[in-house]
N, C-alpha and C positions, 0 to 999 in steps of 0.2 A: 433520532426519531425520523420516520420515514414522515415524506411529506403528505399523506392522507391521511397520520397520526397527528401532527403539527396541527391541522384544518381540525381534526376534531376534539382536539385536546382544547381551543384556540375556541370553538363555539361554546364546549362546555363554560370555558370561564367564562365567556359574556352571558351564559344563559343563567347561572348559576346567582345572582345579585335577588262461543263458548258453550259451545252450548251444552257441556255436562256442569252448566257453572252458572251459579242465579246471578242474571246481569246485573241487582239490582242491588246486592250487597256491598258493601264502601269495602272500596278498592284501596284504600291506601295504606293499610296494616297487611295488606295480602293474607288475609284469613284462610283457610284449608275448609275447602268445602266436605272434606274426608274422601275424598275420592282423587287421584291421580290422575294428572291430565293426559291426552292420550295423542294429541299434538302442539308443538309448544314451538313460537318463536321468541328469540330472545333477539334483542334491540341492543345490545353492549358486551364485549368479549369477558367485562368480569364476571356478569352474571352467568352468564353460556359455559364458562368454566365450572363455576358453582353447579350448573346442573348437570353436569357433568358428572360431578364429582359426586352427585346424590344419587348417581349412579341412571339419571333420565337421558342421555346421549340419545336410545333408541328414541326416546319421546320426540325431540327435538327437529323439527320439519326443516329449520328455515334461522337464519341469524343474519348479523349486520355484513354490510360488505369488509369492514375491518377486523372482521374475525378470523385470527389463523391460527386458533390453536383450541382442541386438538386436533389432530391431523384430519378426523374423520368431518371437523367443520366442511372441510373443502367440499365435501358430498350434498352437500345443504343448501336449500334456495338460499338467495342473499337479497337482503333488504336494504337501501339506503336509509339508514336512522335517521340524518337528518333532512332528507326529503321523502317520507312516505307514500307510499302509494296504497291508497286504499283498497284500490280496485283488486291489485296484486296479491293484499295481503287476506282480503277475502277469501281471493277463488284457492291460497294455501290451506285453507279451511283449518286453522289454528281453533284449539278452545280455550286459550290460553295464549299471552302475550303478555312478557315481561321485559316492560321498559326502564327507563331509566330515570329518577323524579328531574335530573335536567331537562329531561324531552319534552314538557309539558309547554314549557314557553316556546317552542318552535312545532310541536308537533301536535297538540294536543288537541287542536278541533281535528287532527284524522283519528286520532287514537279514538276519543268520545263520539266519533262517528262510526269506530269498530264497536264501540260498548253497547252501541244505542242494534247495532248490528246482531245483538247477540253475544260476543267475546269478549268475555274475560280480559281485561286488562289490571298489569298488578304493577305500581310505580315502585321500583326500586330504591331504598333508599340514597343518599350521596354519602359514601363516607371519608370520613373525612380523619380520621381515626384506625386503629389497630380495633378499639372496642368498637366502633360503629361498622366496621369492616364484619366483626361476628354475626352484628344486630343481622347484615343482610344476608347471611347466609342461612339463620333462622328465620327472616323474611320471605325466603326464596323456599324454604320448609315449608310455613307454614302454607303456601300460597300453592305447593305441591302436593301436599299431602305425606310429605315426608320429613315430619319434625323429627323423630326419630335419628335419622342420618344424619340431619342438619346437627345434631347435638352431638354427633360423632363428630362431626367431620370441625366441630369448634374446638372439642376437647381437641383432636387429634393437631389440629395449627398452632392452638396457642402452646402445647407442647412443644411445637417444633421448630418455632418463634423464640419460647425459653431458652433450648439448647441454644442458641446462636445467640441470645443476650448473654447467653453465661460464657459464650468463647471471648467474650470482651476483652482483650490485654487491660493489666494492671497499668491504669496513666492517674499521673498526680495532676491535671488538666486535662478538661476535654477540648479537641481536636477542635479547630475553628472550619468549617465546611459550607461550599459556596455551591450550589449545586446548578447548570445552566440546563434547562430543558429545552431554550429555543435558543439559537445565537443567529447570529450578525443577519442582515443590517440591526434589527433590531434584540437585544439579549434579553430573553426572559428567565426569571429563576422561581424558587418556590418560599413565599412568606407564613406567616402563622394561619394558623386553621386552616393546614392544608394537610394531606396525607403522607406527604413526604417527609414534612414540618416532625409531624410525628413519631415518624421510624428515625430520624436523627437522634429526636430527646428518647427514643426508646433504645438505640444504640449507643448513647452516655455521649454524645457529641454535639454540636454547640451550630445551628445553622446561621447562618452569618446576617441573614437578612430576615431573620427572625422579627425584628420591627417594623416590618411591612406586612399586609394583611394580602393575604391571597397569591396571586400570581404575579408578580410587578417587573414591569421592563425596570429594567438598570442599564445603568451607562457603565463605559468603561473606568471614568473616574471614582465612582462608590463602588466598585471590587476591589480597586489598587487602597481607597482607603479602608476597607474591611480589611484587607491582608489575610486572605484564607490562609490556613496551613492545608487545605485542598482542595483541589479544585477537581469536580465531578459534570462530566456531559452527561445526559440522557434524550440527546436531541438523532441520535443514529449514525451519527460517525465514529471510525473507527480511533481508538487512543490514538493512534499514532496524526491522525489528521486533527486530530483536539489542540495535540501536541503544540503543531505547525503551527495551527490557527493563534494560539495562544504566543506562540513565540512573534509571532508580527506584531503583536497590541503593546503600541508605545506605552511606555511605562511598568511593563508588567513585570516586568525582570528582577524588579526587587520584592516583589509579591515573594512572602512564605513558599508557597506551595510549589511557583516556579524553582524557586532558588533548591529546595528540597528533589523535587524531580518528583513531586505528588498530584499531576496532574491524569485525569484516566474515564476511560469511556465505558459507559456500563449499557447492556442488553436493559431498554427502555420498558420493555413489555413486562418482564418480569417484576418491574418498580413502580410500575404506572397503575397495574390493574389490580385492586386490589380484591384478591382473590386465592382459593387454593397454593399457589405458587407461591406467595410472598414469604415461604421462608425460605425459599431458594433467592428470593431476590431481596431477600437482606442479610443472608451470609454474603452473596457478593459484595453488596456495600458495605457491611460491616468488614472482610478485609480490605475495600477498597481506601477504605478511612484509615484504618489499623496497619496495612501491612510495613 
């Protein structure tokens, strides 16, 4: 994971504990005012995808500075999500603004300083979840005025989410899986009620720190005694330097997944954002687990 993903992956978990648009309607269902917004920043890359995908790219003025996909992001003002500028996001004359419900503990008196401004602001939900992952892409519907596509575009993932649960190999056990999102100095991996948490048990496999609740630093001593049978980076280095890394940590050598040669570095973006994309970035993990 590239280090301005790290900083904002690392704020979310501590955070986490308009005028075609009546200012005055509660914002947090993201209602459809039936009409289509006609400029739109998005404040987080999975939503930005998502509108995307509802086919609003032309709407879209303006997105976070960590957005890089699709290509045509690059053409787009760029916001810092978690230092806002008000003044900036003004004179972008958005009527519509779709953030993220973490942004409210760091951002929230500029955001209700856009509302009171006039704009539309529509809090994202967090998902946490495959199913909460849908909730916001009907969020992101109704808040556009495009329920319609939104309900395509559900039908059309969880389909294609199915295919790649049904390419499963036949195992008399599930795989035991350690997954690292941040390493050294300090190692972070992913526990229960997280998103990742749930593409594992949705791919028949077994997360290893599953009895930790959230995002939890671990040491080197509770991986050696989990004993993954694999061991998965999504911190942004290449397998081969996982490899490495892994091969210098005393003790590790009798680790499963060492001894197996099942250690391997996975494109972070496509696992992280939960969005259009995630059934390209859970066939990767699901062979990554399986091969």
């Amino acid at each position: 994971m590239k280090i301005k993903h790290i900083i904002v992956l690392m704020m979310l978990m501590l955070l986490i504990a308009g005028c075609s648009f009546n200012a005055n309607q509660p914002n947090e269902g993201g209602k459809s005012s039936g009409k289509v917004p006609k400029r739109i920043v998005s404040l987080m890359p999975s939503n930005t995808e998502i509108l995307y995908e509802l086919g609003l790219g032309d709407k879209v003025v303006g997105v976070s500075t960590v957005d890089d996909y699709p290509e045509d992001v690059k053409n787009k003002e760029q916001f810092d999500a978690m230092n806002l500028n008000k003044e900036a996001l003004i004179k972008a004359q958005p009527d519509l603004i779709v953030a993220h419900e973490t942004q409210k503990a760091s951002q929230g008196k500029v955001l209700e300083g856009l509302e009171k401004s006039g704009i539309k602001v529509v809090y994202i939900k967090d998902a946490k979840s495959l199913n909460e992952m849908y909730q916001t892409f009907e969020q992101v519907g109704e808040a556009t005025g495009t329920e319609k596509e939104a309900q395509t575009l559900v039908k059309e993932t969880k389909k294609n989410i199915e295919k790649v649960i049904d390419g499963i190999p036949n195992k008399k056990s599930a795989p035991k899986v350690f997954v690292e999102i941040a390493s050294e100095p300090e190692i972070y991996t992913t526990g229960n009620h997280t998103f990742m948490d749930d593409m594992l048990h949705q791919l028949k496999a077994e997360n290893v720190f599953d009895d930790q609740e959230g995002w939890p630093k671990v040491d080197k001593e509770q991986i050696i005694k989990k004993n993954p049978d694999v061991m998965l980076a999504t911190s942004g280095v290449t397998t081969a330097d996982y490899q490495q890394a892994v091969s210098q940590r005393g003790g590790f050598e009798e680790v499963s997944a060492v001894k197996k040669d099942r250690i391997k570095a996975l494109n972070d973006d496509l696992l992280s954002r939960p969005g259009p994309r995630l059934d390209d970035g859970m066939k990767k993990l699901r062979d990554a687990i399986y091969e």
